[in-house]
VOKOL-642667 format. One record per atom (N, C-alpha, C, CB): residue in three letters; residue number from 1; x, y, z; atom name. Coordinates in Angstrom, 2 decimals. Each point is the difference from the previous one (the first is absolute). Glycine has a CB too. Layout:
<pts>
+------+-----+---------+---------+---------+------+
: type : seq :       x :       y :       z : atom :
+------+-----+---------+---------+---------+------+
:  ALA : NUM :       X :       Y :       Z :   CA :
...
+------+-----+---------+---------+---------+------+
</pts>
This chain:
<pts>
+------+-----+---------+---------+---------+------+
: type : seq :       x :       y :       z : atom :
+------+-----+---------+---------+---------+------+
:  UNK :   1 :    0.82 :   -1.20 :    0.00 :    N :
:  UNK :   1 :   -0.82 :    1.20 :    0.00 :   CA :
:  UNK :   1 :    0.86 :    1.26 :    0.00 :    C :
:  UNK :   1 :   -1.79 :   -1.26 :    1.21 :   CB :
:  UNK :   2 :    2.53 :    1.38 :   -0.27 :    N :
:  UNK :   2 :    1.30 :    1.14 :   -0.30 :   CA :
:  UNK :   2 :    0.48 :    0.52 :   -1.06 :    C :
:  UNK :   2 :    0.61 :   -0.88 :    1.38 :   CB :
:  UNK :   3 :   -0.09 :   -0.29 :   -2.34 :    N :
:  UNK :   3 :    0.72 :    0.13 :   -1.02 :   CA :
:  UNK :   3 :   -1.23 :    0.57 :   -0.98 :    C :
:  UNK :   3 :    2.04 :   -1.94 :    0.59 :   CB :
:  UNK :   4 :   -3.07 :    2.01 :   -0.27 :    N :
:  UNK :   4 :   -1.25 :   -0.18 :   -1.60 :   CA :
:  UNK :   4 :   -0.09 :    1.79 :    0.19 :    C :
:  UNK :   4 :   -2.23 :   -3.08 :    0.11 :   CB :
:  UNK :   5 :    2.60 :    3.83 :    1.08 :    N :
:  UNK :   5 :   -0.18 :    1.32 :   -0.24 :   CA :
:  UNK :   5 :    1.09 :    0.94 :    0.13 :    C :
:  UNK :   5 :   -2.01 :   -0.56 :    0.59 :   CB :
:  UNK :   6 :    3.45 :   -0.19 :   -1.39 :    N :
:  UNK :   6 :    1.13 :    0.95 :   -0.10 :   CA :
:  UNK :   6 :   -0.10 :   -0.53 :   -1.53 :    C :
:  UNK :   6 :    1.67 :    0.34 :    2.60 :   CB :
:  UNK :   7 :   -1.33 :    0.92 :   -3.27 :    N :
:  UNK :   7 :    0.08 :    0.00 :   -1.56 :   CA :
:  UNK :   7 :    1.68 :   -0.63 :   -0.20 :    C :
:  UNK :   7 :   -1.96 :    2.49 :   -0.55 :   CB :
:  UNK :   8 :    2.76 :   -1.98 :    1.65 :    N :
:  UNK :   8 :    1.48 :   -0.55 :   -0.38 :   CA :
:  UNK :   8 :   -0.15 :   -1.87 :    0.14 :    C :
:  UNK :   8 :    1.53 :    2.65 :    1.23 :   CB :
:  UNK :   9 :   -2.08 :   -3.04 :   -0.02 :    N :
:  UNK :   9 :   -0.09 :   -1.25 :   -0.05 :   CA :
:  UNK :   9 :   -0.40 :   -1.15 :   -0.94 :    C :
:  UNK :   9 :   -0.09 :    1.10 :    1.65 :   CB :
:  UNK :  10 :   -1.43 :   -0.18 :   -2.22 :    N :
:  UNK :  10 :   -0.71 :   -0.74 :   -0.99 :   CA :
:  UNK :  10 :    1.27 :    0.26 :   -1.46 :    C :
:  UNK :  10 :   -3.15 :    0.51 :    1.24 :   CB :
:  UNK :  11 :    3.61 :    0.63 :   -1.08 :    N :
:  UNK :  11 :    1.39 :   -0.32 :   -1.47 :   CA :
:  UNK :  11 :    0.49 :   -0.77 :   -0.01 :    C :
:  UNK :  11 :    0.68 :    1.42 :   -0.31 :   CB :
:  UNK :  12 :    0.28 :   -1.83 :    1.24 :    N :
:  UNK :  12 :    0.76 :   -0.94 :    0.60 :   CA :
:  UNK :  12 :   -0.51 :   -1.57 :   -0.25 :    C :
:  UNK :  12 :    0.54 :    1.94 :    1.69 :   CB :
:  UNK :  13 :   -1.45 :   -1.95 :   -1.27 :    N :
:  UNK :  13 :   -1.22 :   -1.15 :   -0.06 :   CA :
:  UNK :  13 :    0.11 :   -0.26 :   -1.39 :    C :
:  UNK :  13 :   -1.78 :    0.74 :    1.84 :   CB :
:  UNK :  14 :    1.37 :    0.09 :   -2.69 :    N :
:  UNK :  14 :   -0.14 :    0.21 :   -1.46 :   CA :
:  UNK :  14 :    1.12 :   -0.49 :   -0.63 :    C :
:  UNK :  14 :   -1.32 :    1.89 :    0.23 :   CB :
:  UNK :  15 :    2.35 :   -1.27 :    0.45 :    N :
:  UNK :  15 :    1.48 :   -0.52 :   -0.91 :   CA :
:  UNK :  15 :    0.28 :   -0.99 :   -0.16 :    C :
:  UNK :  15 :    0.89 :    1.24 :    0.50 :   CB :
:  UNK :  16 :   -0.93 :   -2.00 :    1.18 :    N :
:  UNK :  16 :    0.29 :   -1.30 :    0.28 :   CA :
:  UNK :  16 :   -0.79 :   -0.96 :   -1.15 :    C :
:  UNK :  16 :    0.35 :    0.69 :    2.70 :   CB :
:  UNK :  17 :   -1.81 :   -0.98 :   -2.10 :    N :
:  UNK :  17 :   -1.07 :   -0.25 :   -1.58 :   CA :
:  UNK :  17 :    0.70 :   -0.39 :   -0.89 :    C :
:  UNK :  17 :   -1.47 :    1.66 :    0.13 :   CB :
:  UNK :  18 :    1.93 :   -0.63 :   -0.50 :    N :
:  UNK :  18 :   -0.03 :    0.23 :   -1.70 :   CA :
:  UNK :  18 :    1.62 :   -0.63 :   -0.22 :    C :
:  UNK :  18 :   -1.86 :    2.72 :   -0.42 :   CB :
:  UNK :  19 :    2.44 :   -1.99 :    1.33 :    N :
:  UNK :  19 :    1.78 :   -1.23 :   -0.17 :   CA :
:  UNK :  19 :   -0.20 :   -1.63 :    0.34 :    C :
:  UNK :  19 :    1.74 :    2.14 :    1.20 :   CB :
:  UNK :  20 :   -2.57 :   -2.35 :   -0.19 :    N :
:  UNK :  20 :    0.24 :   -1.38 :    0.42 :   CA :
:  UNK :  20 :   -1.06 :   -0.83 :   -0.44 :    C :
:  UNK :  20 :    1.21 :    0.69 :    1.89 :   CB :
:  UNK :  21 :   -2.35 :    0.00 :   -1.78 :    N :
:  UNK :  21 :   -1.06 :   -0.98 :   -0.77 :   CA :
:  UNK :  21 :   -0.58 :   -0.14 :   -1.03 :    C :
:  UNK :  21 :   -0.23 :    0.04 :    1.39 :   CB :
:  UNK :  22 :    0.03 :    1.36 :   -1.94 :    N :
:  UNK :  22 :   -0.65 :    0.61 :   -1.39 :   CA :
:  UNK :  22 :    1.13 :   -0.85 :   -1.34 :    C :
:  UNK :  22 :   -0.95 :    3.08 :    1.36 :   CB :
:  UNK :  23 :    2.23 :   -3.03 :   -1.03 :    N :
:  UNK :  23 :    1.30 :    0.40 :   -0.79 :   CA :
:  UNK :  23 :    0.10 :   -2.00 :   -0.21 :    C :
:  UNK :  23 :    1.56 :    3.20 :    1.42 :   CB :
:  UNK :  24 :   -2.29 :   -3.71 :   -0.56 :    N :
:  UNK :  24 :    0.17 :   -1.80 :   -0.10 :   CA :
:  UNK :  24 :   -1.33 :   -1.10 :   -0.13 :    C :
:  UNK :  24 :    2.07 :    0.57 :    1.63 :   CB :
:  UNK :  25 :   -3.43 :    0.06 :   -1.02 :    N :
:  UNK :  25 :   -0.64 :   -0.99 :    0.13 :   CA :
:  UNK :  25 :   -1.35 :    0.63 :   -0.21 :    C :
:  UNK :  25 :    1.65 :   -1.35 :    1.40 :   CB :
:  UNK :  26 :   -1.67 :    2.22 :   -0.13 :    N :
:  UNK :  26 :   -1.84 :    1.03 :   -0.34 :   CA :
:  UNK :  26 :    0.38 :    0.82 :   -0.65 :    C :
:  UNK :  26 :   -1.40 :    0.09 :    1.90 :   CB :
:  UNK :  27 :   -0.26 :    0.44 :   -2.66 :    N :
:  UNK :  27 :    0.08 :    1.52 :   -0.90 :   CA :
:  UNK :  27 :   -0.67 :    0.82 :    0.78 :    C :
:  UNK :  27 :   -0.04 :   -0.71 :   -2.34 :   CB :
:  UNK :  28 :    0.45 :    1.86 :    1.34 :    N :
:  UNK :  28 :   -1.21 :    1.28 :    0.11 :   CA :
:  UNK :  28 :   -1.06 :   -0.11 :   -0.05 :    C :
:  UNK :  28 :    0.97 :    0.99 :   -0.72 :   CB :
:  UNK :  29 :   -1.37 :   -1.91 :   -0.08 :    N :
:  UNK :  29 :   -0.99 :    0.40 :   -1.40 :   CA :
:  UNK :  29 :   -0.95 :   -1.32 :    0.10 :    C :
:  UNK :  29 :    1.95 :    1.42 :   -1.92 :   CB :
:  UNK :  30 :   -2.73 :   -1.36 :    2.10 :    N :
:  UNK :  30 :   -1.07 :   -1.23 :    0.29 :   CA :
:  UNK :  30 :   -0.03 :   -1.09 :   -1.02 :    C :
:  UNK :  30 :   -1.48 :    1.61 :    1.07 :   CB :
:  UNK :  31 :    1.38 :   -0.97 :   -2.59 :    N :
:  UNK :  31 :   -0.11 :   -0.91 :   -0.75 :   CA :
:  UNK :  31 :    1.37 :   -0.15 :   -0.88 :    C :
:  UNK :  31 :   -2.56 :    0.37 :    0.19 :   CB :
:  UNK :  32 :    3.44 :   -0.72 :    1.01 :    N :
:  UNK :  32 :    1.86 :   -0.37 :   -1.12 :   CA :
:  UNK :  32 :    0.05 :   -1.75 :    0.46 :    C :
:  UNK :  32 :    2.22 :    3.01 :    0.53 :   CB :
:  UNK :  33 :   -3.43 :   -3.35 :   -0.15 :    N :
:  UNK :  33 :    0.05 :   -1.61 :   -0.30 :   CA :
:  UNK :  33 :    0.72 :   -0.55 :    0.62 :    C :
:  UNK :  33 :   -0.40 :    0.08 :   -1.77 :   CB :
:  UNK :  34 :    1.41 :    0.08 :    3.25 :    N :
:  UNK :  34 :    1.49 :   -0.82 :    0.23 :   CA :
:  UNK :  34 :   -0.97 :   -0.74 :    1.12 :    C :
:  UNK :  34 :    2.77 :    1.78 :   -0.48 :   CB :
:  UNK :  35 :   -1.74 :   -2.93 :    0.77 :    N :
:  UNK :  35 :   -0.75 :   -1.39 :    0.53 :   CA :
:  UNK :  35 :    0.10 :    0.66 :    1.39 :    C :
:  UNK :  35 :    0.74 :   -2.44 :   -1.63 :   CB :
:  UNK :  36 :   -0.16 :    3.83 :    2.33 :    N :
:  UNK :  36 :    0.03 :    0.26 :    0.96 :   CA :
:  UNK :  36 :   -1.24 :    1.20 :    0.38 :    C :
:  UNK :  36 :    2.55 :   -0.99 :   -0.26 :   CB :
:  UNK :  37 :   -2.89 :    0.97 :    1.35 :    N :
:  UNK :  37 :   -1.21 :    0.65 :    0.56 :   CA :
:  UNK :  37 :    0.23 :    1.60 :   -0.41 :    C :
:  UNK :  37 :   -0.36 :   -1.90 :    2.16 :   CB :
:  UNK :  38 :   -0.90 :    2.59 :   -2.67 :    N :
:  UNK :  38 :    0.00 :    1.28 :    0.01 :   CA :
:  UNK :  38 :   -0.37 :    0.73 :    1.24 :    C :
:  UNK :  38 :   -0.35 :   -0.39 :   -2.19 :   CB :
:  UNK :  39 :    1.03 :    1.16 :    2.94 :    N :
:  UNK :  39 :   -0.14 :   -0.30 :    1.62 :   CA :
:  UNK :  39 :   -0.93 :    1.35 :   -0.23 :    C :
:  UNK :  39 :    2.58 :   -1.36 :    1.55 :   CB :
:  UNK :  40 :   -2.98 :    2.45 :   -2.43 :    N :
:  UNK :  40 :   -0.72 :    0.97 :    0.30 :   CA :
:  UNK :  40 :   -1.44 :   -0.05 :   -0.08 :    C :
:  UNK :  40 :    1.85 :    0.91 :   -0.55 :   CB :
:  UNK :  41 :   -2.54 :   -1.97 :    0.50 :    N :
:  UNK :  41 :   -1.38 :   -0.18 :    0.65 :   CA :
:  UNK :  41 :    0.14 :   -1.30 :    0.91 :    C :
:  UNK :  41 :   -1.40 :    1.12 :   -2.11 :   CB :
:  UNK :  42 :    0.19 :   -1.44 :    2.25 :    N :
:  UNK :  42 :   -0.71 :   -0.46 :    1.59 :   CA :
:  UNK :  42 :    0.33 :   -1.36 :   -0.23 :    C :
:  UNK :  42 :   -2.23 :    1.63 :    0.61 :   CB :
:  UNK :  43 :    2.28 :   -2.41 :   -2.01 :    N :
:  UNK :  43 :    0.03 :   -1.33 :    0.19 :   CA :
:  UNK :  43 :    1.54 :   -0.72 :    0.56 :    C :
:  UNK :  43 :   -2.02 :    0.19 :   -1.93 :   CB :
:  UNK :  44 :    2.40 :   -0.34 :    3.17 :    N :
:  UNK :  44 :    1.04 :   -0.75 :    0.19 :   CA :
:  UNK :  44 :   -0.13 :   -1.22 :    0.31 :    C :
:  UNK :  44 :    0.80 :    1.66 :    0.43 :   CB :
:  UNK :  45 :    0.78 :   -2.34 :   -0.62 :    N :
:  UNK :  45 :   -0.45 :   -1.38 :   -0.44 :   CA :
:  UNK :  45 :    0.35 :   -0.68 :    2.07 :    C :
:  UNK :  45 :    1.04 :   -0.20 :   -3.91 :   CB :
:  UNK :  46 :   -0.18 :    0.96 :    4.35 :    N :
:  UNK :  46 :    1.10 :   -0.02 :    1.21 :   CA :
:  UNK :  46 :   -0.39 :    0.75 :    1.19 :    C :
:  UNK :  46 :    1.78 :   -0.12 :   -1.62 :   CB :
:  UNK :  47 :   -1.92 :    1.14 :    1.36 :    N :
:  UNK :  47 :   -0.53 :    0.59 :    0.87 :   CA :
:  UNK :  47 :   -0.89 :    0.33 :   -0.16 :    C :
:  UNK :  47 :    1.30 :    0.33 :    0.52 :   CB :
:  UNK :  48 :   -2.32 :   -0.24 :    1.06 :    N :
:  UNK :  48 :   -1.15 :    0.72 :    0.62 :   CA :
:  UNK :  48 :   -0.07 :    1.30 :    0.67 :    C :
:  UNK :  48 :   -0.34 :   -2.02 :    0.15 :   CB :
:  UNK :  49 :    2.06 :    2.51 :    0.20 :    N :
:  UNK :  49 :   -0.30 :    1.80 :    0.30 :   CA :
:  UNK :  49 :    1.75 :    0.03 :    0.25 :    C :
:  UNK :  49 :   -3.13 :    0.63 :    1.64 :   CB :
:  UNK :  50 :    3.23 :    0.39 :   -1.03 :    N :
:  UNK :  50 :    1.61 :    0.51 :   -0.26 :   CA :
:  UNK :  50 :    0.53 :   -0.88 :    0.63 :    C :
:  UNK :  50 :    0.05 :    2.32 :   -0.12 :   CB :
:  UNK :  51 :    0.17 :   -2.66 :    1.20 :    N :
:  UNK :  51 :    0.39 :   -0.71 :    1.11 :   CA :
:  UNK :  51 :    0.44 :   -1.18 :   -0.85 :    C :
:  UNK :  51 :   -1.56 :    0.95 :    2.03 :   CB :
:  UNK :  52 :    0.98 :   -1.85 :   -3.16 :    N :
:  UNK :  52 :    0.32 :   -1.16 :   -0.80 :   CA :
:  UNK :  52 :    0.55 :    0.60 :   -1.03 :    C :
:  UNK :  52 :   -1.64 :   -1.52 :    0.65 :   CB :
:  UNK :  53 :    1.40 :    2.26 :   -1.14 :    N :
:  UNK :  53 :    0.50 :    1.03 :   -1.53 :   CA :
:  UNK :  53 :    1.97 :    0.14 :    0.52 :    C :
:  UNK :  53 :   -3.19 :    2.28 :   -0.53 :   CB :
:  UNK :  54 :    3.01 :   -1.66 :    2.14 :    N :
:  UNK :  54 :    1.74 :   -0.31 :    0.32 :   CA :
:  UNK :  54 :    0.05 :   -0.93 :    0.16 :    C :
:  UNK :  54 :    0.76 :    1.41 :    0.87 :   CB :
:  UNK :  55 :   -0.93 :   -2.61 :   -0.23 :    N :
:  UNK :  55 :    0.50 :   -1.69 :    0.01 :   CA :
:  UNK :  55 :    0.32 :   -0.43 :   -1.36 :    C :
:  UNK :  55 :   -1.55 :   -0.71 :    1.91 :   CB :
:  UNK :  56 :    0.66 :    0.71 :   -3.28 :    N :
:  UNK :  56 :    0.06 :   -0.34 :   -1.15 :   CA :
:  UNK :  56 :    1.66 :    0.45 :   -0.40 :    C :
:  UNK :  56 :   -2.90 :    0.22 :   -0.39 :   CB :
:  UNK :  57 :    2.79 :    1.37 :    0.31 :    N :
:  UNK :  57 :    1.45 :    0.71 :   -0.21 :   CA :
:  UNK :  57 :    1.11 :   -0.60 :    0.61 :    C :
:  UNK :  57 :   -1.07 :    1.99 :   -0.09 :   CB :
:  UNK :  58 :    0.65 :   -1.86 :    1.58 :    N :
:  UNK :  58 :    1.41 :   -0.76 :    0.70 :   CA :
:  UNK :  58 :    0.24 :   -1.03 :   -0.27 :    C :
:  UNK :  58 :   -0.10 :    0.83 :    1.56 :   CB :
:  UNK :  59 :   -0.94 :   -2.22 :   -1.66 :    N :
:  UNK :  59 :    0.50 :   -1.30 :    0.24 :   CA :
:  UNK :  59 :   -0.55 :   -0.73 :   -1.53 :    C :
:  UNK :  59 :   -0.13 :    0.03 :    3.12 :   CB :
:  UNK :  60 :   -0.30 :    0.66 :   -4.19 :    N :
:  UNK :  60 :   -0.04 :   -0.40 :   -1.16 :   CA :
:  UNK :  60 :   -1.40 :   -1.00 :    0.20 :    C :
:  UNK :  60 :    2.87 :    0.35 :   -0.66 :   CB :
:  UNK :  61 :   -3.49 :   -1.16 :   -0.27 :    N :
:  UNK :  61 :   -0.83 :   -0.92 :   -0.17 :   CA :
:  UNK :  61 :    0.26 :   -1.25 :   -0.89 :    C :
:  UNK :  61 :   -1.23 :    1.86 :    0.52 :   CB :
:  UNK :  62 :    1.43 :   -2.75 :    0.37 :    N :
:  UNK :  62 :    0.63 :   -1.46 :   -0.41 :   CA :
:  UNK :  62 :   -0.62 :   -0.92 :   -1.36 :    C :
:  UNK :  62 :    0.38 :   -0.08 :    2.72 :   CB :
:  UNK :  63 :    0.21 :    0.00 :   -3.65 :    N :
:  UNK :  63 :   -0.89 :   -0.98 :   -0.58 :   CA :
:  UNK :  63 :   -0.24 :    1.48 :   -1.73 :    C :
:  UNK :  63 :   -1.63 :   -2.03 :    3.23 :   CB :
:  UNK :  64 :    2.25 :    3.62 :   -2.86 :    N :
:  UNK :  64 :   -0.54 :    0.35 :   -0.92 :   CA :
:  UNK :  64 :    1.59 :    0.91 :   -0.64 :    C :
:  UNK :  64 :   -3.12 :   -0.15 :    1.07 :   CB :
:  UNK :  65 :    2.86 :    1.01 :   -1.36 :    N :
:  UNK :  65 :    1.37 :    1.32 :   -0.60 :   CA :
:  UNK :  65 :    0.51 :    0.69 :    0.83 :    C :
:  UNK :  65 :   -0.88 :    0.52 :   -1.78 :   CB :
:  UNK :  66 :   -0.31 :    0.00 :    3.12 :    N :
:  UNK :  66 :    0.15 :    0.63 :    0.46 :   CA :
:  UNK :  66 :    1.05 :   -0.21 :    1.53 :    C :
:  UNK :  66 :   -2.15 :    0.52 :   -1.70 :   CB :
:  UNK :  67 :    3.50 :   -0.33 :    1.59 :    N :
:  UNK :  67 :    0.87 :    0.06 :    0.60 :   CA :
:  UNK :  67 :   -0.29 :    0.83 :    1.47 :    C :
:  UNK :  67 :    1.19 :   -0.40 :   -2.35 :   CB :
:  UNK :  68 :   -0.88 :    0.34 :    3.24 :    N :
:  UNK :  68 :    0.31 :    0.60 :    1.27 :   CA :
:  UNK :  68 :    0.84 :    1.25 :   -0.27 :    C :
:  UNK :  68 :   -0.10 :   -2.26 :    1.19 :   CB :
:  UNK :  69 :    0.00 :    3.62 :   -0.56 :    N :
:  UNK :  69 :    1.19 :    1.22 :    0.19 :   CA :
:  UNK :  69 :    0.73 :   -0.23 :    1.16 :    C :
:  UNK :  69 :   -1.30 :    1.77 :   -1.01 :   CB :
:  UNK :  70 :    0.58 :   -2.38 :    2.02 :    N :
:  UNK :  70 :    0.11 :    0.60 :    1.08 :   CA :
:  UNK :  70 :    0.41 :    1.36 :    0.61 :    C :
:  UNK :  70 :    0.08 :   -1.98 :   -0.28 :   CB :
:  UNK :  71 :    1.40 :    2.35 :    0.77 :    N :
:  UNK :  71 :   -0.10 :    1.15 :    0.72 :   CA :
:  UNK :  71 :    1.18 :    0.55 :   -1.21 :    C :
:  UNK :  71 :   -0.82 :   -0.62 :    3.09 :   CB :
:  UNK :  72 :    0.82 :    0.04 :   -4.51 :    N :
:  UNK :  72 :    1.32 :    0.40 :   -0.46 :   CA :
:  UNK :  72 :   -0.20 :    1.85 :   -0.80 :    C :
:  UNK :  72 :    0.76 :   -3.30 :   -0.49 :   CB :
:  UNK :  73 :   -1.80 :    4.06 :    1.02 :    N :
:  UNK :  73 :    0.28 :    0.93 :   -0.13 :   CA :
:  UNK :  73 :    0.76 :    1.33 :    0.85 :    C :
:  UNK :  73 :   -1.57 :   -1.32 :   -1.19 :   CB :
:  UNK :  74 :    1.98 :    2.30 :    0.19 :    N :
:  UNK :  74 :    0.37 :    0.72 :    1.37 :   CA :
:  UNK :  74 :   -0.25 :    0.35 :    1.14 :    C :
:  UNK :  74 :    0.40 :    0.31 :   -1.17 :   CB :
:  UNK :  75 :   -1.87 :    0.23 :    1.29 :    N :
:  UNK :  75 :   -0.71 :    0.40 :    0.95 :   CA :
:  UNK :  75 :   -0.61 :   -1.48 :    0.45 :    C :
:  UNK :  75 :   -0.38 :    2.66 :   -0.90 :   CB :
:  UNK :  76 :    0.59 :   -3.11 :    0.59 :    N :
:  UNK :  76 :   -0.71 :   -1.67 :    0.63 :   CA :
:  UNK :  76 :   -1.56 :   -0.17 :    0.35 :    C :
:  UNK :  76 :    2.28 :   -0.25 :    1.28 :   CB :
:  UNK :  77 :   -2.93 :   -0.07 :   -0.33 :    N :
:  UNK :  77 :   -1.39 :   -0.31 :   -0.10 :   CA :
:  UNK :  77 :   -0.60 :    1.68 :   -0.20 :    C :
:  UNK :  77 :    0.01 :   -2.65 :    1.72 :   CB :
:  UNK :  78 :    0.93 :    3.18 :   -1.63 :    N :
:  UNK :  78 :   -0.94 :    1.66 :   -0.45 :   CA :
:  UNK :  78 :   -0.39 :    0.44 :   -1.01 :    C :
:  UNK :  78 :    0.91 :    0.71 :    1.17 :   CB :
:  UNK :  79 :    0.21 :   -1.36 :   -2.09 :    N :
:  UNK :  79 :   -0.07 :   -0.01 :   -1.76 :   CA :
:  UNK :  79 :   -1.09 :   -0.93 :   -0.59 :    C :
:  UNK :  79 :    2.59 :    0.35 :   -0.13 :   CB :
:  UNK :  80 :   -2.51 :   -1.67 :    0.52 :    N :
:  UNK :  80 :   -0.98 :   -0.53 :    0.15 :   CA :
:  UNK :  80 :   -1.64 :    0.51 :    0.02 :    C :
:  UNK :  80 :    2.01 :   -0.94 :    0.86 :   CB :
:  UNK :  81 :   -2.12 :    1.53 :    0.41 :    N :
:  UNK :  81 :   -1.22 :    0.43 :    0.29 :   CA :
:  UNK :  81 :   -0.22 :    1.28 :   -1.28 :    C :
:  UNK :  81 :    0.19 :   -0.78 :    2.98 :   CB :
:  UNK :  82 :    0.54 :    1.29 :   -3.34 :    N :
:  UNK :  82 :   -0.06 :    1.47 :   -1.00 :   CA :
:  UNK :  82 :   -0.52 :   -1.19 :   -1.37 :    C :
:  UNK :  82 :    2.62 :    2.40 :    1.06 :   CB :
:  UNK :  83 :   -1.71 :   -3.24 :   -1.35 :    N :
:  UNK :  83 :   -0.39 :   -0.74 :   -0.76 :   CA :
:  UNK :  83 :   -2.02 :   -0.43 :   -0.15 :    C :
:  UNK :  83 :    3.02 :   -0.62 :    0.58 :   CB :
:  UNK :  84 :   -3.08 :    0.28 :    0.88 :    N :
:  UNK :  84 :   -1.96 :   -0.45 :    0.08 :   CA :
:  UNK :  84 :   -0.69 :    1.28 :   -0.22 :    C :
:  UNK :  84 :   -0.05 :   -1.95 :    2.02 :   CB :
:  UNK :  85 :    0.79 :    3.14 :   -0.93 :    N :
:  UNK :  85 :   -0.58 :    1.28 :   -0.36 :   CA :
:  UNK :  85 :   -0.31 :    0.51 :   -1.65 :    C :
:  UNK :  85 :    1.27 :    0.45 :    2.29 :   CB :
:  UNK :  86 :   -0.47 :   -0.50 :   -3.19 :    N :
:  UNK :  86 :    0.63 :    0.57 :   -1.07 :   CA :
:  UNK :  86 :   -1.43 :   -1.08 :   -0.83 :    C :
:  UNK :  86 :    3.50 :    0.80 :    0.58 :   CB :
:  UNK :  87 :   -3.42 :   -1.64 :   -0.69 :    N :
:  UNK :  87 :   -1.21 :   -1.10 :   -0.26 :   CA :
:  UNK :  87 :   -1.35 :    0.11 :    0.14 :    C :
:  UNK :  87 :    1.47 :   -1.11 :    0.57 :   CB :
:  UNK :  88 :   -1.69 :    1.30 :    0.77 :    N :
:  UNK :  88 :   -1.22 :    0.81 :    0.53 :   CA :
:  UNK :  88 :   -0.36 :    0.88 :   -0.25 :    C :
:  UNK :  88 :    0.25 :   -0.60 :    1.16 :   CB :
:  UNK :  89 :    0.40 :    1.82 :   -1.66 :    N :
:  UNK :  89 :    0.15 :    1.33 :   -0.50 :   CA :
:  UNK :  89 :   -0.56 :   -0.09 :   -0.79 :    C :
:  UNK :  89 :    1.60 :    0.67 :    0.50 :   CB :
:  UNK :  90 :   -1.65 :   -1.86 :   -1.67 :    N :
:  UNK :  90 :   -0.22 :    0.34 :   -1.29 :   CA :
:  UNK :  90 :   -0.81 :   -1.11 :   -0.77 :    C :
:  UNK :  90 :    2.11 :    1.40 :    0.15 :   CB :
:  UNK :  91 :   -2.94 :   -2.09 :    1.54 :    N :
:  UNK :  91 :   -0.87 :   -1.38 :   -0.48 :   CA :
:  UNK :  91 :   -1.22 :    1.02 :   -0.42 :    C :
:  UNK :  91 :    0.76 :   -2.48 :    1.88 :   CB :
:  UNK :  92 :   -1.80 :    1.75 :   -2.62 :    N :
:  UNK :  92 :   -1.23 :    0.01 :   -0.49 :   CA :
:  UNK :  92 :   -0.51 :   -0.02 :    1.58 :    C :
:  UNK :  92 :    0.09 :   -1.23 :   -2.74 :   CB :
:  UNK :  93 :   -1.64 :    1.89 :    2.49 :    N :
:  UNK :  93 :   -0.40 :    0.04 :    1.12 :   CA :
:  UNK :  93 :   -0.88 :   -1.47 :    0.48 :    C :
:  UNK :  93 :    0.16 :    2.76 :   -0.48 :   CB :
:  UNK :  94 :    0.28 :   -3.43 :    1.43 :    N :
:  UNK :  94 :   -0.18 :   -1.27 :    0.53 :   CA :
:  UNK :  94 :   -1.18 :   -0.26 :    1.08 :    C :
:  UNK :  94 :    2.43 :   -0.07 :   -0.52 :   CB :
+------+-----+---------+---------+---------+------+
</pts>
């Protein structure tokens, strides 16, 4: 919740996105077809609210692409969270 009302955070959030996840597996863009989840509307496959949205990130989901980060960012579970923020920011309304 913090992170969803600093504009620097949600950038940050944004960057990360777009370097670590946008740049390999999810899109922007709803209809670019990749076998990986379009995380900006409501249908998730993993998670049920933020709290699982970070577990997914940290510890990956077994059995699919989606690899674990854990804490390997700079800011560590803070970047993270900018990451769910930055997401949230810019979901469809749910």
């Amino acid at each position: 919740e913090t992170f969803m009302a600093n504009p620097n955070d949600l950038a940050r959030g944004r960057a990360i996105f777009e370097g670590s996840c946008a740049s390999f597996c999810h899109t922007m863009e709803p209809e670019a077809g990749l076998d990986a989840s379009y995380l900006f509307d409501c249908q998730w496959n993993h998670a049920a609210n933020d709290q699982e949205m970070f577990d997914v990130i940290t510890n990956g989901v077994l059995g699919t692409r989606m690899v674990g980060f854990g804490s390997n960012f700079p800011e560590g579970d803070d970047d993270l969270w900018k990451v769910i923020a930055y997401i949230r920011s810019n979901q469809q309304a749910c």
